[in-house]
MIMIVEX-925056 format. One record per residue: residue number from 1; residue in three letters; x, y, z of N, C-alpha, C, O in turn. Coordinates in steps of 0.2 Angstrom, whole numbers, padded with zeros to 4 digits. Example, Ala and Ser with C-alpha at 12.3 -4.5 7.8 and 13.67 -1.06 7.14 Angstrom:
2
+-------+------+--------+---------+-------+---------+----------+-------+--------+---------+-------+--------+---------+-------+
| zavex | donu | n.east | n.north |  n.up | ca.east | ca.north | ca.up | c.east | c.north |  c.up | o.east | o.north |  o.up |
+-------+------+--------+---------+-------+---------+----------+-------+--------+---------+-------+--------+---------+-------+
|     1 |  ala |   0066 |   -0028 |  0039 |    0062 |    -0022 |  0039 |   0066 |   -0016 |  0039 |   0071 |   -0017 |  0042 |
|     2 |  ser |   0064 |   -0011 |  0035 |    0068 |    -0005 |  0036 |   0064 |    0000 |  0039 |   0067 |    0006 |  0040 |
+-------+------+--------+---------+-------+---------+----------+-------+--------+---------+-------+--------+---------+-------+
end
This chain:
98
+-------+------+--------+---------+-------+---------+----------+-------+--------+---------+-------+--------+---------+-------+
| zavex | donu | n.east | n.north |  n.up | ca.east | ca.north | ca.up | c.east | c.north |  c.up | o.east | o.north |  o.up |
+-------+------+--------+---------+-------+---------+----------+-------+--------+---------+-------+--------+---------+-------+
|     1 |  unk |  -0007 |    0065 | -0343 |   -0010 |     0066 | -0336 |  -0010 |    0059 | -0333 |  -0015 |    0057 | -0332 |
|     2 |  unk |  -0004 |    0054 | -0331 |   -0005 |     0051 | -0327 |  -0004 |    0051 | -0321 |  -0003 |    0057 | -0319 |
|     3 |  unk |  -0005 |    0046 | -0316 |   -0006 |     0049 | -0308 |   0002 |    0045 | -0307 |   0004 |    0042 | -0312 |
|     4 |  unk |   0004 |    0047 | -0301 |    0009 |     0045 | -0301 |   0007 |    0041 | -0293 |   0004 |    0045 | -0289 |
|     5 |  unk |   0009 |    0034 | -0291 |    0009 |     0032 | -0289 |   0016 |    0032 | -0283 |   0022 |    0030 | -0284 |
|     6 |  unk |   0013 |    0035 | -0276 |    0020 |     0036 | -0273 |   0019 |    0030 | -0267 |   0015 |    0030 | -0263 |
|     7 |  unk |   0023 |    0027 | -0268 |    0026 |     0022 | -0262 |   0029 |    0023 | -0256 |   0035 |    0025 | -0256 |
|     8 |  unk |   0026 |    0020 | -0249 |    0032 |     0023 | -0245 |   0034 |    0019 | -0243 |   0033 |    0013 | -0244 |
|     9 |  unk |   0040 |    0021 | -0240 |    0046 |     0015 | -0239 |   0042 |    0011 | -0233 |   0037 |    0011 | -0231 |
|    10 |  unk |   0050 |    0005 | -0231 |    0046 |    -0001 | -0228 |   0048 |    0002 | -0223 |   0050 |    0004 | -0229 |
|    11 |  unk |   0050 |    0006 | -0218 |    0051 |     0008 | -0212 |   0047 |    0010 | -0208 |   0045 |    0009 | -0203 |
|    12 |  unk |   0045 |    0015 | -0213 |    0038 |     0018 | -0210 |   0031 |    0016 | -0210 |   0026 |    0019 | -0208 |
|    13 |  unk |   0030 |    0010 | -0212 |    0025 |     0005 | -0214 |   0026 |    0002 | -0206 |   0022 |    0001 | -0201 |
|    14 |  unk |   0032 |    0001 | -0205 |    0034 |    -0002 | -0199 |   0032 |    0001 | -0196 |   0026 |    0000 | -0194 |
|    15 |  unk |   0037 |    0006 | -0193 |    0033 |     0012 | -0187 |   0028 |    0012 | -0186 |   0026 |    0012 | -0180 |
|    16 |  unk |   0023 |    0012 | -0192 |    0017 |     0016 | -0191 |   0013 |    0004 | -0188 |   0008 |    0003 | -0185 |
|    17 |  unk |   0015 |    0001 | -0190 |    0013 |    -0004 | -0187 |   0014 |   -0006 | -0180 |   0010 |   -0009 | -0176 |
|    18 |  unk |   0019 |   -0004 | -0178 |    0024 |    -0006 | -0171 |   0019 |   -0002 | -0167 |   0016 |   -0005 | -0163 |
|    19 |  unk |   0018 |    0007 | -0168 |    0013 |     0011 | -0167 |   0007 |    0009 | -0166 |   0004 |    0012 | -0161 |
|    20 |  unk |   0004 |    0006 | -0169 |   -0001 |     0005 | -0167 |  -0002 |    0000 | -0166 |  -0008 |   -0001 | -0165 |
|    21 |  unk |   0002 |   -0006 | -0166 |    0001 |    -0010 | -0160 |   0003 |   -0011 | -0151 |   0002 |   -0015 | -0146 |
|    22 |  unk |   0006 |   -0005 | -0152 |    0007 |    -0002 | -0143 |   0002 |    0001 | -0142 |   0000 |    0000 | -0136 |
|    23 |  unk |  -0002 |    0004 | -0146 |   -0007 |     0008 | -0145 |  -0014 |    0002 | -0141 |  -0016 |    0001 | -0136 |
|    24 |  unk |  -0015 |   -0001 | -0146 |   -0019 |    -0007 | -0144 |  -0017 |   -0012 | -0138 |  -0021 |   -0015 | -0135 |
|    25 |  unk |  -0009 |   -0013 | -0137 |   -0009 |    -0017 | -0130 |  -0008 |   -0012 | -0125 |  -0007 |   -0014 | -0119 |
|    26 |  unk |  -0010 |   -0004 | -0126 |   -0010 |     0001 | -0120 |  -0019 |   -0001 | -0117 |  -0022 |    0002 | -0112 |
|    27 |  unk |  -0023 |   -0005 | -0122 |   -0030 |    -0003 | -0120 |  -0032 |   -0007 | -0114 |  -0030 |   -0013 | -0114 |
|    28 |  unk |  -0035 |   -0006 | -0110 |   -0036 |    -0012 | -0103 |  -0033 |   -0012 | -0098 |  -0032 |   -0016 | -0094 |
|    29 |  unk |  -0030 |   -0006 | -0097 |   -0023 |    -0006 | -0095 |  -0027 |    0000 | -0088 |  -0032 |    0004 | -0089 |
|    30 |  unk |  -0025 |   -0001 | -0081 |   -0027 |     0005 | -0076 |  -0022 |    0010 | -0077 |  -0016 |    0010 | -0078 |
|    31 |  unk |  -0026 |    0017 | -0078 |   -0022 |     0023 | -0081 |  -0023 |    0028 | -0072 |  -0026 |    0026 | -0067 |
|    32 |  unk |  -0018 |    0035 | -0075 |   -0016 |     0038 | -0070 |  -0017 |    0042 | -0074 |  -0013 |    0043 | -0079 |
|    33 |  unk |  -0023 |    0048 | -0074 |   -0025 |     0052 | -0076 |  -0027 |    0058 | -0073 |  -0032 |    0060 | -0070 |
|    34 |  unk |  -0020 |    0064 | -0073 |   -0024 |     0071 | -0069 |  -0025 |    0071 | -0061 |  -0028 |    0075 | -0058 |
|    35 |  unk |  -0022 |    0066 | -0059 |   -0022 |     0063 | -0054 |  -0027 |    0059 | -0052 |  -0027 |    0058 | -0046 |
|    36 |  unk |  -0032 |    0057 | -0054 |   -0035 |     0048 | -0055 |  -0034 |    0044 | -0054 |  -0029 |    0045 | -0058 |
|    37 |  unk |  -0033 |    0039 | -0053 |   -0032 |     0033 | -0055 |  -0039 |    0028 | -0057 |  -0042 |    0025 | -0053 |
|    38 |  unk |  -0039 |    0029 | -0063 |   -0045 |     0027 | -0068 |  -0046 |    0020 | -0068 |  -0040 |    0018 | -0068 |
|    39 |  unk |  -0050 |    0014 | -0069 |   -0052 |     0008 | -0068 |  -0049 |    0006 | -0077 |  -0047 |    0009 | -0082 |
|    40 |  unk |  -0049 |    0000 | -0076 |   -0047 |    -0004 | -0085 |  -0054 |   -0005 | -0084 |  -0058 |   -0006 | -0079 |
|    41 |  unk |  -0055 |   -0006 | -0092 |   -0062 |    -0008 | -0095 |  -0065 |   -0014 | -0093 |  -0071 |   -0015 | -0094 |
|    42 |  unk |  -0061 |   -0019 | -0089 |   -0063 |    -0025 | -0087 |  -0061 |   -0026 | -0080 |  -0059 |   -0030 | -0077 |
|    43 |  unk |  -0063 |   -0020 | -0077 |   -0065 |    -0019 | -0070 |  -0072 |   -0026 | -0066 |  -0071 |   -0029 | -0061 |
|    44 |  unk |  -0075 |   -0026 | -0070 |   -0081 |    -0029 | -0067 |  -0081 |   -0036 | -0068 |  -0085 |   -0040 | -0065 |
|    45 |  unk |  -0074 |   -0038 | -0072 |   -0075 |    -0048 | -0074 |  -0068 |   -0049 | -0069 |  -0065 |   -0054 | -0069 |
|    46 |  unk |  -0064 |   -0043 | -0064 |   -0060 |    -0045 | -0059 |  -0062 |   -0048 | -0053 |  -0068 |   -0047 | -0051 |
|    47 |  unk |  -0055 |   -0052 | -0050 |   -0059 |    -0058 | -0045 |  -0058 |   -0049 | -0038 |  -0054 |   -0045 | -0038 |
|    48 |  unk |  -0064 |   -0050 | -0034 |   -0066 |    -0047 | -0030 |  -0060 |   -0050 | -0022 |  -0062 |   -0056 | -0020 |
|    49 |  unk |  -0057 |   -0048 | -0019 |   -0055 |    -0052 | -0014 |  -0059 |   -0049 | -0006 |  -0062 |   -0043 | -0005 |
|    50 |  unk |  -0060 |   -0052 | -0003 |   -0065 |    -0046 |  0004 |  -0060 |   -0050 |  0010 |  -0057 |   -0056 |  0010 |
|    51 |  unk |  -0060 |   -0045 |  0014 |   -0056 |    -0047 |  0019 |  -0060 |   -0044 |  0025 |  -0062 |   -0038 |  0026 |
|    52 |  unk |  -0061 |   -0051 |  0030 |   -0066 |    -0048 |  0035 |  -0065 |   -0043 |  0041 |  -0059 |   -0042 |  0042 |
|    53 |  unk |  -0069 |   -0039 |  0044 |   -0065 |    -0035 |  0048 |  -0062 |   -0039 |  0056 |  -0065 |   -0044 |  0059 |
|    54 |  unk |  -0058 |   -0037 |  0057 |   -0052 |    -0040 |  0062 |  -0058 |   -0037 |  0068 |  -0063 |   -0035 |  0068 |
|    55 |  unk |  -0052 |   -0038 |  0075 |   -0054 |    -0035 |  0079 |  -0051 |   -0029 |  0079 |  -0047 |   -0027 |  0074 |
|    56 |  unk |  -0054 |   -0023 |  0085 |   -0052 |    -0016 |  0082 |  -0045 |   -0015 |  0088 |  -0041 |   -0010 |  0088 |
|    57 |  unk |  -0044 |   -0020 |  0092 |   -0038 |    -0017 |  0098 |  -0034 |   -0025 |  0094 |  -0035 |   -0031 |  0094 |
|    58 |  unk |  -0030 |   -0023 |  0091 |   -0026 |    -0030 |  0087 |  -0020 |   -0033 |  0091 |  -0015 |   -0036 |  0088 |
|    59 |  unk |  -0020 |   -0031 |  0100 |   -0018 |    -0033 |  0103 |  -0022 |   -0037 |  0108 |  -0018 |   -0038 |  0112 |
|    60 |  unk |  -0027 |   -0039 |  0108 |   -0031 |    -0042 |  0112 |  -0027 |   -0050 |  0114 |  -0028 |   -0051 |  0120 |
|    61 |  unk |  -0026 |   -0053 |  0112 |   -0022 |    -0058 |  0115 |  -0016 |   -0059 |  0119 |  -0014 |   -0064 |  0122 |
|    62 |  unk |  -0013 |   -0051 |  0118 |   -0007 |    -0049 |  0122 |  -0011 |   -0049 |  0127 |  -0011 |   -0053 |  0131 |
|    63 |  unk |  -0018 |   -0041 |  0128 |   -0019 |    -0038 |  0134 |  -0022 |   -0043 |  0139 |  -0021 |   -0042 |  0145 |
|    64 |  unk |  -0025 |   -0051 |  0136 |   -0028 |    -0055 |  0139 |  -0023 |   -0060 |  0143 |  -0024 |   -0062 |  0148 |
|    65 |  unk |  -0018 |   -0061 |  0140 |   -0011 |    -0065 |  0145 |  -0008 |   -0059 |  0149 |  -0005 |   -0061 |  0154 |
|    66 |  unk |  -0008 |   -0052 |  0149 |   -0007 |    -0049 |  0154 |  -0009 |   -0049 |  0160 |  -0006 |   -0050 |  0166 |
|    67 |  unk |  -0016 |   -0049 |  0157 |   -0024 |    -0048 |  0164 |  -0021 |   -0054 |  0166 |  -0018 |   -0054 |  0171 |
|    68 |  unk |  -0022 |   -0059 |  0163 |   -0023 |    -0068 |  0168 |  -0015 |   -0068 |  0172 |  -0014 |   -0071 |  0177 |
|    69 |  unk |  -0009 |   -0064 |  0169 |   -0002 |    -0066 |  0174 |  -0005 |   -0061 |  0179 |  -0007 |   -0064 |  0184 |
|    70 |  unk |  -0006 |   -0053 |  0179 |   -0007 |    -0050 |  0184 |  -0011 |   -0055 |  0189 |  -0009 |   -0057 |  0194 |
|    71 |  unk |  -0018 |   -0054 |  0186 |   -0023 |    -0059 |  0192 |  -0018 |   -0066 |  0195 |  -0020 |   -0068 |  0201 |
|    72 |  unk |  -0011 |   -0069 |  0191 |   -0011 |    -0075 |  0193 |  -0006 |   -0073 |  0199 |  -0005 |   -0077 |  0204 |
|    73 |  unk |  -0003 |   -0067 |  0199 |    0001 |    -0065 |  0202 |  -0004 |   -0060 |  0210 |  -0001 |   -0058 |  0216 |
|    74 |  unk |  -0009 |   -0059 |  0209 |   -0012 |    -0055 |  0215 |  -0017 |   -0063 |  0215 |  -0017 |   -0063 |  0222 |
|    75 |  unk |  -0019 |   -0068 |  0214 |   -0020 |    -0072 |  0219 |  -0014 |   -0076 |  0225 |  -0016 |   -0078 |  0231 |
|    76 |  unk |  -0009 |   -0077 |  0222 |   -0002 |    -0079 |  0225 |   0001 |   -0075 |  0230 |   0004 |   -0077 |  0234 |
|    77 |  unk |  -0001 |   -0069 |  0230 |    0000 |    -0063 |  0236 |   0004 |   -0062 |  0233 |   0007 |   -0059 |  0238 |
|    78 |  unk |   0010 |   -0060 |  0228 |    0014 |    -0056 |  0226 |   0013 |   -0051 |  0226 |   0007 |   -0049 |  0227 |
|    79 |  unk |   0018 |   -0045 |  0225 |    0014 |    -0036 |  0224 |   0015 |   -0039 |  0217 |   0018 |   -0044 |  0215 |
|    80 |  unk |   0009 |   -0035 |  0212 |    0010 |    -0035 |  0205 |   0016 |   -0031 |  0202 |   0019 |   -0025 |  0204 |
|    81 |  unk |   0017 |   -0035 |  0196 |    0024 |    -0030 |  0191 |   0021 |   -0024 |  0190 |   0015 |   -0023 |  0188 |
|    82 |  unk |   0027 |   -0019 |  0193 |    0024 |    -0012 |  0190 |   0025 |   -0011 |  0183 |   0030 |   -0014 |  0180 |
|    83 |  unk |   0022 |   -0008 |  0181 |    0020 |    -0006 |  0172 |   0028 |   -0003 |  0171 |   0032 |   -0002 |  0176 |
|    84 |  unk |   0029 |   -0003 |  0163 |    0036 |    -0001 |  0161 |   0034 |    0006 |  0161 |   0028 |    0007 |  0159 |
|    85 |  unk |   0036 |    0011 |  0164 |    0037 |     0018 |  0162 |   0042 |    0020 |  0157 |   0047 |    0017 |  0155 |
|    86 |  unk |   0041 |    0027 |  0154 |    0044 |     0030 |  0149 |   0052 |    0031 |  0154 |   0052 |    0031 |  0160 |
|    87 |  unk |   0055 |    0032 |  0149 |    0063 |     0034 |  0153 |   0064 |    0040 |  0157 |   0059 |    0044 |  0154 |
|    88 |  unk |   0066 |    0044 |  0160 |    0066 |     0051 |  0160 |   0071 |    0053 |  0155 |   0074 |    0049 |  0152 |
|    89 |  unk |   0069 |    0060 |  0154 |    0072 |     0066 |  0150 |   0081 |    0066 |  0150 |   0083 |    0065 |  0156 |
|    90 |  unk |   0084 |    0067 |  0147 |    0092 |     0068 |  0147 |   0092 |    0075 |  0150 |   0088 |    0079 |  0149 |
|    91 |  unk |   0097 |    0075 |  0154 |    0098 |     0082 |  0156 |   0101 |    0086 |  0149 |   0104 |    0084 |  0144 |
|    92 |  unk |   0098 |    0094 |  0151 |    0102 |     0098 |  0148 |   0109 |    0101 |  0147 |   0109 |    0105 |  0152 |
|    93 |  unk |   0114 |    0101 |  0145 |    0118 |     0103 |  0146 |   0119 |    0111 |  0150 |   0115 |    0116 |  0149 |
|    94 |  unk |   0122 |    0112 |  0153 |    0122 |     0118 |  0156 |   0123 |    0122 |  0150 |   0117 |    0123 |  0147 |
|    95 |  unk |   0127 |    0125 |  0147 |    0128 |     0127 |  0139 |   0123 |    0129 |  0136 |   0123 |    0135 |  0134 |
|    96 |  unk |   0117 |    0124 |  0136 |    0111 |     0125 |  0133 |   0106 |    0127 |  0137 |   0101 |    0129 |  0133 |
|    97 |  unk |   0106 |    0127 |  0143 |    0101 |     0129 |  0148 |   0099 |    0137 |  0145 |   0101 |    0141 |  0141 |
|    98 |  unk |   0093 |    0137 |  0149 |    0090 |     0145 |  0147 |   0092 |    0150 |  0152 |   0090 |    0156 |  0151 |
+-------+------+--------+---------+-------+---------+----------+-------+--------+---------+-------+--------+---------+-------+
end
């Protein structure tokens, strides 16, 4: 009645090391879960960035050099530039008319 001692090869010592060391640099990691997207465990010692809120018309320096040319131009008595309008429509081909 002796036991018999089985050993396993060095390959699978390997594997089974390799394996479980991906397992442990998978941890800390931001996952996508189910369609989640889940925090890392060290969510809370992350540097926070804030960014303040802007103005909400983020043309406002354009619209103010517009006003001050226009006014610069109805003081001097010019007529004012008329505004850019959209293009007209292409005509339709006869072919395609209805």
């Amino acid at each position: 009645m002796s036991k018999s001692h089985h050993r396993q090869p060095a390959w699978t010592r390997l594997a089974g090391a390799l394996s479980l060391a991906a397992a442990v640099s998978a941890i800390g990691c931001q996952s996508d879960i189910g369609g989640q997207t889940l925090p890392s465990p060290y969510w809370q010692t992350d540097d926070v960035q804030y960014f303040p809120p802007g103005p909400e018309f983020k043309l406002s320096r354009e619209a103010a050099a517009m006003k001050a040319f226009k006014n610069e131009q109805l003081r001097a008595g010019k007529a004012p530039v008329p505004a850019v309008s959209a293009p007209a429509p292409a005509p339709v081909p006869a072919d395609l008319a209805p």
